[in-house]
C-alpha positions as CSV (number, residue, x, y, z in Angstrom):
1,X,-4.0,-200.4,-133.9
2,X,-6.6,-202.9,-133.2
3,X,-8.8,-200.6,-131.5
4,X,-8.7,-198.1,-134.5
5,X,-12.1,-196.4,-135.7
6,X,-11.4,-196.3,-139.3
7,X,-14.1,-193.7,-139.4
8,X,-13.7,-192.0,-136.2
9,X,-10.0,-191.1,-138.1
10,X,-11.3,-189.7,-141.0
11,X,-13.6,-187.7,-138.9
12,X,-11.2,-186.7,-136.3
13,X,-8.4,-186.2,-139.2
14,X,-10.7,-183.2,-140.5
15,X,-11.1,-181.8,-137.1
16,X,-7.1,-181.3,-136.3
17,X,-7.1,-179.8,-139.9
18,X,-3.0,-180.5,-140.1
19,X,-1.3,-183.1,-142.5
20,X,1.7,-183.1,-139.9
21,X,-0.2,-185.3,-137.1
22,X,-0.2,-188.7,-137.3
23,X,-3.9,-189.9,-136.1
24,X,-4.6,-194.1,-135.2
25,X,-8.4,-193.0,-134.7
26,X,-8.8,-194.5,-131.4
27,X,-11.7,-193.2,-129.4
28,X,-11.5,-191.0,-126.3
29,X,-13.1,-193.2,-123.8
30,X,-11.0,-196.1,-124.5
31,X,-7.6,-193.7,-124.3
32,X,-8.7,-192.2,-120.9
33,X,-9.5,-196.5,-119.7
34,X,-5.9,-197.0,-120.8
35,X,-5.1,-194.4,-119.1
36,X,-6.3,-194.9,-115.5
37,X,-4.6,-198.3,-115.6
38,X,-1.5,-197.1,-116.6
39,X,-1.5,-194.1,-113.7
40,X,-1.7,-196.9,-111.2
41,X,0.9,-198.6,-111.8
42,X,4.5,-198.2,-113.9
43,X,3.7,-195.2,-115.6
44,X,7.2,-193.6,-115.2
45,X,8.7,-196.3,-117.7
46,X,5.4,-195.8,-119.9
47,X,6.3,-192.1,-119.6
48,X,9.6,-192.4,-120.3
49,X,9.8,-194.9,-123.0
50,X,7.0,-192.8,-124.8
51,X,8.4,-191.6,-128.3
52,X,5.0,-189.7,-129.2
53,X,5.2,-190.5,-133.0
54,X,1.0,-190.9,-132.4
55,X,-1.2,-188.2,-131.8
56,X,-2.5,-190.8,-129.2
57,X,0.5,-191.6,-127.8
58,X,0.7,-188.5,-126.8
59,X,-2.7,-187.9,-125.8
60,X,-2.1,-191.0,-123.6
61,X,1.0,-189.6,-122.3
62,X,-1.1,-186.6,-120.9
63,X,-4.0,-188.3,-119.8
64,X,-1.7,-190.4,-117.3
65,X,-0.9,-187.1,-115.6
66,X,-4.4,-186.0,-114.7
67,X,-4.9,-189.4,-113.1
68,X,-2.2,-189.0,-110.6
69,X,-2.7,-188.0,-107.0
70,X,0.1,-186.0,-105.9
71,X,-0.8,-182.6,-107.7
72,X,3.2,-181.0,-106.6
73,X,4.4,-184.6,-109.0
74,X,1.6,-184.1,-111.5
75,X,2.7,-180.6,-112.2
76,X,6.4,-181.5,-112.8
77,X,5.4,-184.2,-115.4
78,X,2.7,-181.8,-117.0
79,X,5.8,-179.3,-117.0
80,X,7.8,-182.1,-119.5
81,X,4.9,-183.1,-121.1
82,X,3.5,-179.8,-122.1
83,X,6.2,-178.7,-125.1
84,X,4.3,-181.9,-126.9
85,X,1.3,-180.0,-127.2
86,X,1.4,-178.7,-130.5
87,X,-2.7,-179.1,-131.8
88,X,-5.9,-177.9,-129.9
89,X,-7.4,-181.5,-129.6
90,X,-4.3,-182.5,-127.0
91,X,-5.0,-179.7,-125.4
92,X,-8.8,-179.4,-124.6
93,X,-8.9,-182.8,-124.0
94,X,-5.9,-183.0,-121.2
95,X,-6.8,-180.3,-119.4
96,X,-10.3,-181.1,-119.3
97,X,-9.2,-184.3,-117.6
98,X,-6.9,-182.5,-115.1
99,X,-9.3,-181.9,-112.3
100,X,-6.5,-181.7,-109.6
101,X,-6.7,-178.2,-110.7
102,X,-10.0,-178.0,-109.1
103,X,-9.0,-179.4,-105.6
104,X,-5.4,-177.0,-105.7
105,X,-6.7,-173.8,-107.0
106,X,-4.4,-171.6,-105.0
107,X,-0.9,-173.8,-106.6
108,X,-2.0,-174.1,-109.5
109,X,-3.1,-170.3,-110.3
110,X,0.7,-169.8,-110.7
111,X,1.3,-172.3,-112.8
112,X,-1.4,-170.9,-115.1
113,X,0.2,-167.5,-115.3
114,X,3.6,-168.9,-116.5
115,X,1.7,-170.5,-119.0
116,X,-0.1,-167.3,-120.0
117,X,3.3,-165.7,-120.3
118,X,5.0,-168.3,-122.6
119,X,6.1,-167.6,-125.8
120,X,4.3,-170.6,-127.4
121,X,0.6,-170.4,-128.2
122,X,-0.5,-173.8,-127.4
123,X,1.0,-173.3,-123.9
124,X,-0.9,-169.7,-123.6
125,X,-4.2,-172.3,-124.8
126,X,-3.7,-174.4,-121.8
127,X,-3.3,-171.8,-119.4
128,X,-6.5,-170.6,-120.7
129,X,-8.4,-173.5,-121.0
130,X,-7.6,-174.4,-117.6
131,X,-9.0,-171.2,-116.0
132,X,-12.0,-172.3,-118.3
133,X,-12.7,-175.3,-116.8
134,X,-11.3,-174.8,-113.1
135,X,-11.3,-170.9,-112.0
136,X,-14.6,-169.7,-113.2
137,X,-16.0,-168.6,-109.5
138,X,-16.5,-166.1,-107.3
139,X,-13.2,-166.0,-105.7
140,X,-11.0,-166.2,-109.3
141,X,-13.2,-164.5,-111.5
142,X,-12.0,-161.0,-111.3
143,X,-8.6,-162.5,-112.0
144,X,-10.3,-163.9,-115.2
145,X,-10.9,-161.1,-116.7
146,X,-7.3,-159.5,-115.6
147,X,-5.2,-161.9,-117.1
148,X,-7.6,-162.6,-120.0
149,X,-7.0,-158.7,-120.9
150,X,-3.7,-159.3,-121.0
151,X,-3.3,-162.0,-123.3
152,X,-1.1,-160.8,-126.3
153,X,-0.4,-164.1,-128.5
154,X,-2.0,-163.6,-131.4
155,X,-2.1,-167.4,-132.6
156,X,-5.7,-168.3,-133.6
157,X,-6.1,-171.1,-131.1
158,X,-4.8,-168.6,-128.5
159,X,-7.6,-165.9,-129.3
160,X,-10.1,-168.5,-130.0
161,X,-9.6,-170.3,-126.4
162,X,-9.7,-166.9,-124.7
163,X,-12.8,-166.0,-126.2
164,X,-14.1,-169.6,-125.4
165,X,-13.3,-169.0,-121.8
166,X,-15.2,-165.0,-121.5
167,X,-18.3,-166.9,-122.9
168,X,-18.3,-169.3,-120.4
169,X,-17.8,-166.3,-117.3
170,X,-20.8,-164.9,-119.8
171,X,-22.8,-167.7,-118.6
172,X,-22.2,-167.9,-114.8
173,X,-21.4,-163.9,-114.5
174,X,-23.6,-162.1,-117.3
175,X,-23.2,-158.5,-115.5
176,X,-19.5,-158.6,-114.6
177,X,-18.7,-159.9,-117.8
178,X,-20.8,-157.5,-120.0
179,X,-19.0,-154.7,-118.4
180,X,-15.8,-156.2,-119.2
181,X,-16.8,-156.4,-122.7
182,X,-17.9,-152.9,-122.7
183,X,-15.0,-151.8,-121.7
184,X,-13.1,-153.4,-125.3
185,X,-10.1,-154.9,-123.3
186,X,-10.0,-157.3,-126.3
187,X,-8.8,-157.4,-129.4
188,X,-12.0,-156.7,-131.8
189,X,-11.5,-160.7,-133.2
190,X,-11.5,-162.4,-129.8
191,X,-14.2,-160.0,-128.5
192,X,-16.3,-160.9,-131.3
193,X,-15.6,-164.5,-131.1
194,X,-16.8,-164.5,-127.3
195,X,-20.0,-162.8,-128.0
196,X,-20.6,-165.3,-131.0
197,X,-20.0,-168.1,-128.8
198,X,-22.7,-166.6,-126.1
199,X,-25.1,-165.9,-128.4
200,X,-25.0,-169.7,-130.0
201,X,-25.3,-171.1,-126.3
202,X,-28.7,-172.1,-125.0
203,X,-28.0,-171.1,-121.8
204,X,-27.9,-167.4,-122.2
205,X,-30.6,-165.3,-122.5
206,X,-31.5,-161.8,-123.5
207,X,-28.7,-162.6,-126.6
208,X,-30.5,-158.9,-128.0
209,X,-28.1,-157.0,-125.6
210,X,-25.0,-158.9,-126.2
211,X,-25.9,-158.4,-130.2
212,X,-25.8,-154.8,-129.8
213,X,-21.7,-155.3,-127.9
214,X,-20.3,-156.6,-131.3
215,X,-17.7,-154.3,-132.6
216,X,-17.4,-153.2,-136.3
């Protein structure tokens, strides 16, 4: 509490946009230094003693995980930890810590599509923010678009993260992805979404031809 942004709370309140989560307003930066202490050394009891009544607490919870070494550990924890992911924030921000994903592609590619294929949205999110920040390359990104496709939760968040994750392939795999969009695998909101996204990112050109993609 002493390291609360009064500000930064108010701010980050009206970004989560729900009454139910209970915000400190500490900053990022200082979560992910507590963190990397934490990670090396008790964090079992930390882990386990960790009621998650603070939308930090749990951030902090999560954040412990991507520090770790042992990626087959790390996934078991994450496994626990993951039915406390209920807002986008917790989310995005965990997995985009959780680069032990990078360096075990081929393990963690199954993980990913048992999150896909979970019933609850904010699991389906981290599947696809994960392929987002980990799989977009030459050897996954066929795969991409394959389980992308197939993505049926129709949560906001859900749709919103998979279109997040097509305008990033836009980005490193204009062609490939342009021909995925022409082929409408999406649903006409995420499709949408993923050409809006391009065509508000500075690092795609030619945004006349994705323009003409949008679907009525």
């Amino acid at each position: 509490f002493k390291q609360s942004d009064l500000k930064y709370r108010a701010f980050y309140f009206k970004l989560l946009n729900s009454n139910e989560i209970r915000l400190i307003g500490i900053r990022t930066p200082i979560l992910k230094k507590e963190a990397k202490k934490i990670a090396k050394n008790d964090y079992l009891s930390f882990i386990k003693f960790n009621n998650h009544h603070y939308f930090e607490e749990t951030l902090l919870h999560g954040l412990i995980i991507t520090y770790l070494n042992n990626f087959e550990e790390a996934i078991k924890l994450f496994d626990n930890y993951i039915n406390y992911i209920d807002n986008w924030a917790t989310c995005d921000i965990v997995v985009s810590n959780f680069k032990l994903f990078k360096k075990n592609q081929e393990k963690g590619i199954n993980k990913i599509k048992e999150y896909l294929n979970s019933s609850k949205p904010f699991i389906n999110r981290v599947g696809l923010v994960l392929l987002l920040n980990y799989y977009i390359n030459d050897q996954y990104i066929d795969l991409i678009f394959d389980l992308s496709k197939n993505v049926k939760n129709d949560n906001y968040y859900v749709k919103m993260a998979n279109a997040w994750l097509i305008s990033y392939c836009l980005i490193k795999y204009k062609n490939k992805t342009i021909e995925f969009l022409k082929n409408n695998y999406l649903d006409k909101f995420t499709h949408n979404k993923a050409i809006q996204k391009s065509i508000e990112s500075y690092r795609i050109t030619n945004k006349d031809e994705l323009k003409k993609l949008k679907r009525n």
